[in-house]
N, C-alpha and C positions, 0 to 999 in steps of 0.2 A: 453449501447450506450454512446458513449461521443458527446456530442452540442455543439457548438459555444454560446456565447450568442444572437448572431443575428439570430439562427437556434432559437433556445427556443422560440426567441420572436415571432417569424413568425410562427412555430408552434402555439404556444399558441392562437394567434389571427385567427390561421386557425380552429384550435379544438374546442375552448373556456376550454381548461384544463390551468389553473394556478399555479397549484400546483406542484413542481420537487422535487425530492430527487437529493441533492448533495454528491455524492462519491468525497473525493481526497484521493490520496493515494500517500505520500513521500516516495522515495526511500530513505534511509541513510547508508553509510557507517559504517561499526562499525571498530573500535579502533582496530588495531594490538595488540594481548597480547605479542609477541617476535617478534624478527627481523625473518623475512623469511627465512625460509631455500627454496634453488634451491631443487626442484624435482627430486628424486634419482630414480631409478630403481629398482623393486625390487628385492630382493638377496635369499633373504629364502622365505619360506613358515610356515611366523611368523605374527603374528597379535599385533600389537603394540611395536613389537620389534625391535631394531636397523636391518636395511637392509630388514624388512618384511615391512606386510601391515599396514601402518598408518592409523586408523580409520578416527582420525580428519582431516586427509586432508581436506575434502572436509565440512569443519565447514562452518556456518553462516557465510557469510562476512558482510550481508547487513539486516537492518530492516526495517520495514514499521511504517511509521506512517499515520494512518487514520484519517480523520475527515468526521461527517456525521450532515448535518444540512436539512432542509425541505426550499425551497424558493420558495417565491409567488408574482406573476407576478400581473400588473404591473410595481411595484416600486421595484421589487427583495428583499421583505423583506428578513431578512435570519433570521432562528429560528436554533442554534445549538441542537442537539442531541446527546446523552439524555436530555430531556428536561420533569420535574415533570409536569409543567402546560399546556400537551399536554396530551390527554384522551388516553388509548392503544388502541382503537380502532378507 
């Protein structure tokens, strides 16, 4: 579920739960390795071949970048994750 932070808060004082796991998740572009080629049609019924099926077409364009911290209400502490001085249970 994605909150507002004035959802959390109101939540919180509704529940009495303080405690949130924070997901964010960056989208990012990744770097062209060559200039584009325009989208051909295919021609044969070849697999990586000139005028056949290009495997890489359809490569990675985009990466995520994630971060995960725990925050606690009131005062929105925030404790990034991984974090050694948090017990695994």
């Amino acid at each position: 579920m994605g909150w507002s932070k004035e959802h959390v808060i109101r939540y919180s004082q509704r529940t009495g739960n303080d405690v949130f796991l924070h997901l964010k998740r960056v989208k990012k572009m990744l770097p062209p390795e060559k200039e584009m080629e325009p989208e051909k049609k295919i021609a044969r019924l070849a697999i990586g071949m000139e005028g056949g099926f290009n495997p890489d077409a359809n490569k990675k364009k985009y990466e995520y970048e994630e971060t995960k911290a725990v925050v606690i209400l009131p005062n929105f502490d925030v404790i990034p994750l991984p974090n050694g001085d948090l017990p695994e249970i």
